[in-house]
N, C-alpha and C positions, 0 to 999 in steps of 0.2 A: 259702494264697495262691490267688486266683481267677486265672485269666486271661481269664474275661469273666463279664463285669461289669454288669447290667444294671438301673436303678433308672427307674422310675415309665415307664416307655414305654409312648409315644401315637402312634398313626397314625390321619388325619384325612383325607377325603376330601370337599372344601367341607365342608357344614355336619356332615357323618355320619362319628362316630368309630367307626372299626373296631377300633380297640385300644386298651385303656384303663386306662393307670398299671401295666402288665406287671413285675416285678420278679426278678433271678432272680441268683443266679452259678454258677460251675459252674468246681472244681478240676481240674486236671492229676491223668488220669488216672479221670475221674468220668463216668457219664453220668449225664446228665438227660433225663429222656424229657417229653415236651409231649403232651398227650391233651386230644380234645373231639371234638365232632362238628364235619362239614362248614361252615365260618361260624364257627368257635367264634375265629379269628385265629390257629391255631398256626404256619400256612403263611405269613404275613403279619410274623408276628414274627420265625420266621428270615430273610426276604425282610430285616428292618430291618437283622440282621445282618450282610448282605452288601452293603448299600447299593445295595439294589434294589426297595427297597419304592414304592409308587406316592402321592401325593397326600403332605402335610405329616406328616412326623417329628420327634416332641422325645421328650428323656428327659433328665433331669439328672442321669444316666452312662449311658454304651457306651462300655466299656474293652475293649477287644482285646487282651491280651499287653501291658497298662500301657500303652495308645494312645487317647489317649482319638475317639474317630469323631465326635463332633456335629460337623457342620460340616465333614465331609471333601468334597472337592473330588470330582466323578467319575474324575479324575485320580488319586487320593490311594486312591480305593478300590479300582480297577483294581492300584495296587502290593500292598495287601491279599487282596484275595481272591485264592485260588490258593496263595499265599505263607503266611500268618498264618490265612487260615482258610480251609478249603475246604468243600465242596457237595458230597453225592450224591445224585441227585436220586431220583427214581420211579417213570418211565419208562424205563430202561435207554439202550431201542432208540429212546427219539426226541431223549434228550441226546447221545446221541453220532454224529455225522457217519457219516453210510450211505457216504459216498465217500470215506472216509479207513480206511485199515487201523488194527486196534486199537493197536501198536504207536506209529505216527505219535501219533493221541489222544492216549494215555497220556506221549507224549514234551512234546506241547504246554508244558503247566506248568513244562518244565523250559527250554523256550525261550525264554520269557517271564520268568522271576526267575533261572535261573541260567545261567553262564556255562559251558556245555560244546561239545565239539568235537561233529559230526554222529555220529561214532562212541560218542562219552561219551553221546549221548542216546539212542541203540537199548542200549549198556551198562545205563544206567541205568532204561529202560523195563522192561528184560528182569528185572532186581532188583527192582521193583516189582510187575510180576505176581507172578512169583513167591513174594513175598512176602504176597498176597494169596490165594495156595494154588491159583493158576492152573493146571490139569494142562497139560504140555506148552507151556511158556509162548513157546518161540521160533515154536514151528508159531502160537499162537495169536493171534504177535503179528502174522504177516502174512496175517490173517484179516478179514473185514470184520463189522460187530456183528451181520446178517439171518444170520451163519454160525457163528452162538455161540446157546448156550441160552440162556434168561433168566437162571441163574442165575449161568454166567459171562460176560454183559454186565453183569450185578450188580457182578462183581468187579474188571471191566476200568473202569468208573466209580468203584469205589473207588478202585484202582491208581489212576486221574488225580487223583480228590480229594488221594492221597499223595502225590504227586509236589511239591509244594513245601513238603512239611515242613509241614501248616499246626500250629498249637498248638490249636485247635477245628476238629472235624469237625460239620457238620451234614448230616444223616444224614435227606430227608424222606420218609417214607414207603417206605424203600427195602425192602419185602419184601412190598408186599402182591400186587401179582401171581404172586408166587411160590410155589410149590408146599410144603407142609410139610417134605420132608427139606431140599429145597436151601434153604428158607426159614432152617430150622434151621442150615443152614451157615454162613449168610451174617452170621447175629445172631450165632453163635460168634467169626466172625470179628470180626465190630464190637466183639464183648467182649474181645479180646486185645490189640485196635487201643487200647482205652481203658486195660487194661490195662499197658501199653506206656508210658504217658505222658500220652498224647492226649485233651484234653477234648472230647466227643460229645456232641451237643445232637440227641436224637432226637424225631421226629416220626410218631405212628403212631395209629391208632383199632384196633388187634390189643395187647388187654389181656397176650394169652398174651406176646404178645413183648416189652411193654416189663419182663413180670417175668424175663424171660430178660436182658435185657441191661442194665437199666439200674439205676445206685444210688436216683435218685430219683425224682418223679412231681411235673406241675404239672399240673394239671385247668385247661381254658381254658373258659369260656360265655359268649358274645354280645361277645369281647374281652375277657374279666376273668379272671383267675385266681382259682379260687372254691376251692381247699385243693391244697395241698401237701405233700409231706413223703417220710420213705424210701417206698420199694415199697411195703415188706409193713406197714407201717403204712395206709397208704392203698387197697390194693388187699384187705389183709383184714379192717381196720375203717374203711371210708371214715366220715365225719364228715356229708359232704352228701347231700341225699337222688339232686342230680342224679350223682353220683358212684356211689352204688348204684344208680341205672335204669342207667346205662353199664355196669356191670361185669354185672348180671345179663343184658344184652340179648346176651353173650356167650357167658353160660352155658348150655346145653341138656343135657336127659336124654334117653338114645335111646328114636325114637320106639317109643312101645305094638307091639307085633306083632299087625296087625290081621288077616291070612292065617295059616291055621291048619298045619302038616307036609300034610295032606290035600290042600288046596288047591293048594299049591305039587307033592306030589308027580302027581295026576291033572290040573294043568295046567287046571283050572275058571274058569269063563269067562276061557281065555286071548287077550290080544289078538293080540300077536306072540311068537312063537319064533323065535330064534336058532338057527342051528344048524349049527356049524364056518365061520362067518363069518371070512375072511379078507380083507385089500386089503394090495396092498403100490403103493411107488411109485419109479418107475425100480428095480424089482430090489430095492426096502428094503424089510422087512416092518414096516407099520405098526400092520396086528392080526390075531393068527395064531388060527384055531381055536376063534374065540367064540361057545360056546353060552350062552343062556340062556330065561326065560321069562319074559313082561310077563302080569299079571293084573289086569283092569277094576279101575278104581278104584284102582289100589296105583301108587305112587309108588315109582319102580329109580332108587340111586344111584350113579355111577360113577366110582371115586375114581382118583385114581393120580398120579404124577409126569407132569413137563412132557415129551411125547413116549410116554408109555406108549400113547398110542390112544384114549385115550376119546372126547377128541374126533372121531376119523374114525368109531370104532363110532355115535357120537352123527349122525352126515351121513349116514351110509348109513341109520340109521335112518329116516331125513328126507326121504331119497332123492337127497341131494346127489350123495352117490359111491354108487358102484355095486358089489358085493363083487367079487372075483376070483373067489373059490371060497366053498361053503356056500349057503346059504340063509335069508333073512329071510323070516317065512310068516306072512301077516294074516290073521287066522278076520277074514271080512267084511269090507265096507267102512270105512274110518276113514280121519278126516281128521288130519292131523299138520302142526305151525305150530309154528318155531323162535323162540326168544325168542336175540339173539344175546351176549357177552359184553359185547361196547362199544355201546351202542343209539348213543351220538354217533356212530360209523360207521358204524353200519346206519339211520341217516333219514339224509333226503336234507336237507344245510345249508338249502335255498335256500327249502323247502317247510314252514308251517306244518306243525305238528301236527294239524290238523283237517283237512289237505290230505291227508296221509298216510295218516289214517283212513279217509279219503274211497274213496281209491285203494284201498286194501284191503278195502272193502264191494264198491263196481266190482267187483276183480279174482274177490269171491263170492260174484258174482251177486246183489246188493243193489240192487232198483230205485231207480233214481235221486229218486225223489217220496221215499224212506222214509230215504236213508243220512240228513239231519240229527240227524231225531229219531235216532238208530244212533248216529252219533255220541256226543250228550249221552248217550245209554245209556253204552254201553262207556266214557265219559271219568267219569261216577258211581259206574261198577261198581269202576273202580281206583281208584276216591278222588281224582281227579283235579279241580280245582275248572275249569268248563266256559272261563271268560274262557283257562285256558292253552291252550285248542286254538288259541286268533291268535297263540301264541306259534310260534318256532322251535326246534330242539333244544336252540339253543348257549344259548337263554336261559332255559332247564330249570335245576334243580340236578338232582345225579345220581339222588337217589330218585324224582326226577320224568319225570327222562327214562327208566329204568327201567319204571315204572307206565305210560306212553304207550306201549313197547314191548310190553308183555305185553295194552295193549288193544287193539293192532295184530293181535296172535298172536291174540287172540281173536276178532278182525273176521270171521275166516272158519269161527269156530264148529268149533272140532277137539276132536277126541274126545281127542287124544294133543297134550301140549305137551310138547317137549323145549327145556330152559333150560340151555344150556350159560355156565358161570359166572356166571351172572345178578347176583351179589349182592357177587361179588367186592372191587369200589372201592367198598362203602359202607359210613360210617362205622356203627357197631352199632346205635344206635337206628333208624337210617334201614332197614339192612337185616332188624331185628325185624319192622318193617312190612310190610315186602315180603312177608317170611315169612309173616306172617301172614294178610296179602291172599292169596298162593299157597295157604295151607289153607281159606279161607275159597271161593275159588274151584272148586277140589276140591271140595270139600262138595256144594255151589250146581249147578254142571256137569254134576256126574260127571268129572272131567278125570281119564285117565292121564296120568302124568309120568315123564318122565325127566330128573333132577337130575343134572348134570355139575360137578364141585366138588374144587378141591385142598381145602375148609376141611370138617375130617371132623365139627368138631361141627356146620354149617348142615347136612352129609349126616345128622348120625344125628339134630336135631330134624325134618328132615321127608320122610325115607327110611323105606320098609319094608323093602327088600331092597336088597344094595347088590352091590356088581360090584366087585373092587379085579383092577385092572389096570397089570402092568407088563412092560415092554419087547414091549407087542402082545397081552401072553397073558393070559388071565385066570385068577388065582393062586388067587381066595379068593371066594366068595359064599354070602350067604345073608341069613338075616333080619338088618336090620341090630345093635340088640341084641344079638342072638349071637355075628357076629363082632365088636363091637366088645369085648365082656363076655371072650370068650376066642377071639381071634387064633391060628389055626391055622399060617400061614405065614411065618418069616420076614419078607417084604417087609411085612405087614401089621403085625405086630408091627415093626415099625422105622417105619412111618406113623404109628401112633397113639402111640410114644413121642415122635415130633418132633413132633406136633401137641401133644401135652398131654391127648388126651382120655379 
């Protein structure tokens, strides 16, 4: 018996159908995971779910727990969601209220569909985290979410989604910011939850995860579901061809060892040395005692869990922050230009893209008579088609607002590009490209890089040497290859079995 129910669903926006004759059900106790790329409608179909979807809806069924939804009242869905079926979204830190303690949050749903005393709803909050494997859940619940990790804001969004008992959990996107161990937490968790009873409708472009959690696969493209069926049927003999470019655009071999023991041991043509690199902040140590060596042309990747430091090693690099103790040492001049995580928050809303470009020729020393023609340069070099420079960011998709930041980084012609998560939120064909404009760039340039990445397999297709770091220190390094092949330390052997690589 399903408890939702889904036959031929369309969503229509005037004349332009975004989804088109969707069909699916999904038992107590089942996941289904939904896969496409960016556009492909999977985020649109559970939107239809929740009775939130935008422009014209039909399907002739949406059953909910034997309810049938066409024609539900905003009234009517308001009693549903929360209740019968709940949401965790993707963002953690921007669904849930900056000015509400976790606690309160997590209590909401219970405010709203059931009837308990103020004490019954901090009771009942406090049984929810914890049931979500929340550590310390009373300290945690008079916490606010900027004072929780990502991974348990992960959890405290679960915890709300639970709170009204729904009979469907839809689950979108909820791991890709996340680092591989707590990423691996969080998909265990989802699998107990389904386990449990609870039908899960997940939502992800991370191939590795929907074989971790989910019973079956719907393939989405341009609104259609184009094959379905169990996992392991679909993910190890896909049927379609666009089904095998997805799956393979995931796949990577670590890269070739292009620096030979010699190289790396006499330090030839070194850029930068590291050496006993520390910062901490109010009294926290954020990275203790980090040596290493950058060599022209080679590409250092630096892995680790959320808080281990990569990123601040990555700023000092930069010269954001400043170390405490140690030493950063450049043989020569070189210029270094950050490419940032979210390009949507590093341009400026208000300012095309060709404005921004603009500004970043200016700011290096680009005569004003030459920045156009610069422009169209750098906006062809990223494959960028030139009409997007009168665009603004917001009306980018994410591979494209990507590709305008990395020709921003470029504007000022640096010898070193550090791309701290760069490729993070895109879906795998989109971030293949990236990938591949990033080696092509290299090539072209000469560019050194420093790759910043929870996702070990984008580190070891385009890593030579990698850095795994945790709690500040750094545990493990070398050619990447080597230590992906045979893992020397614990923490790294516990990385590479949560990732899968």
């Amino acid at each position: 018996m399903s408890v939702l129910s889904v036959q031929n669903l369309s969503i229509a926006i005037g004349n332009r159908v975004l989804v088109d004759g969707v069909s699916f059900e999904v038992a107590p106790g089942e996941c289904l995971a939904i896969v496409g790329e960016s556009g492909a409608g999977k985020s649109l179909t559970a939107s239809a779910l929740l009775g939130l979807a935008p422009g014209r809806v039909t399907a002739s069924r949406l059953e909910i727990d034997g309810v049938d939804a066409r024609g539900f009242s905003e009234t009517q869905w308001r009693g549903v969601r929360g209740d019968r079926i709940g949401l965790v979204s993707q963002d953690a830190l921007v669904s849930l209220d900056p000015l509400r303690r976790i606690g309160a949050e997590v209590a909401e749903p219970l405010a709203i569909h059931m009837r308990l005393s103020r004490a019954g709803h901090r009771a009942r909050a406090l049984e929810l985290l914890e049931s979500v494997a929340m550590p310390s859940p009373a300290e945690r619940a008079a916490q606010y979410p900027h004072e929780l990790s990502g991974g348990l804001r992960q959890r405290a969004l679960i915890a709300s989604a639970l709170a009204g008992e729904p009979v469907v959990l839809i689950a979108d996107e909820p791991t890709t910011a996340l680092d591989a161990t707590v990423q691996a937490r969080v998909l265990a968790l989802l699998r107990d939850i389904a386990d449990a009873g609870t039908a899960i409708v997940f939502i992800s472009h991370d191939f590795a995860a929907v074989r971790r959690v989910a019973d079956r696969v719907l393939v989405m493209r341009a609104g259609r579901v184009i094959e379905q069926g169990a996992v392991a049927d679909v993910l190890d003999a896909p049927a379609e061809a666009y089904t095998r470019e997805l799956i393979a655009a995931t796949i990577h071999e670590p890269r070739a060892d292009r620096f030979g023991p010699l190289d790396r041991l006499r330090g030839r043509d070194a850029v930068l040395t590291g050496i006993d690199v520390s910062r901490s902040f109010s009294g926290v140590p954020a990275v203790r005692d980090a040596s290493f060596t950058l060599l022209q042309g080679q590409t250092l990747g630096i892995v680790g869990e959320s808080g281990s430091g990569k990123t601040t090693l990555a700023r000092m690099i930069v010269g954001v922050e400043t170390p405490d103790a140690g030493d950063l040492r450049w043989v020569g001049e070189h210029r270094v230009q950050l490419v940032h995580q979210n390009p949507l928050g590093a341009f400026d809303p208000r300012w095309t893209v060709g404005r921004s470009l603009h500004e970043a020729l200016a700011a290096g020393g680009v005569p004003r008579v030459s920045r156009a023609a610069r422009v169209a340069a750098l906006m062809a070099e990223v494959d960028l088609a030139p009409e997007l420079a009168a665009r603004r960011p917001a009306q980018l998709s994410g591979g494209q607002r990507q590709r305008a930041a990395i020709a921003r980084a470029l504007a000022a012609d640096p010898d070193v590009l550090v791309l701290d998560e760069p490729v993070s939120a895109l879906d795998p064909s989109v971030r293949e490209k990236v990938l591949q404009l990033l080696g092509r760039l290299q090539r072209d340039r000469g560019l050194t890089m420093i790759f910043v990445s929870h996702d070990l397999d984008v580190v070891a297709a385009v890593s030579d040497d990698v850095l795994v770091m945790q709690n500040g220190v750094v545990v493990e390094q070398g050619p990447v290859a080597a230590v992906f092949a045979a893992p020397q330390h614990p923490f790294t052997q516990e990385l590479l079995a949560a990732s899968g690589v």
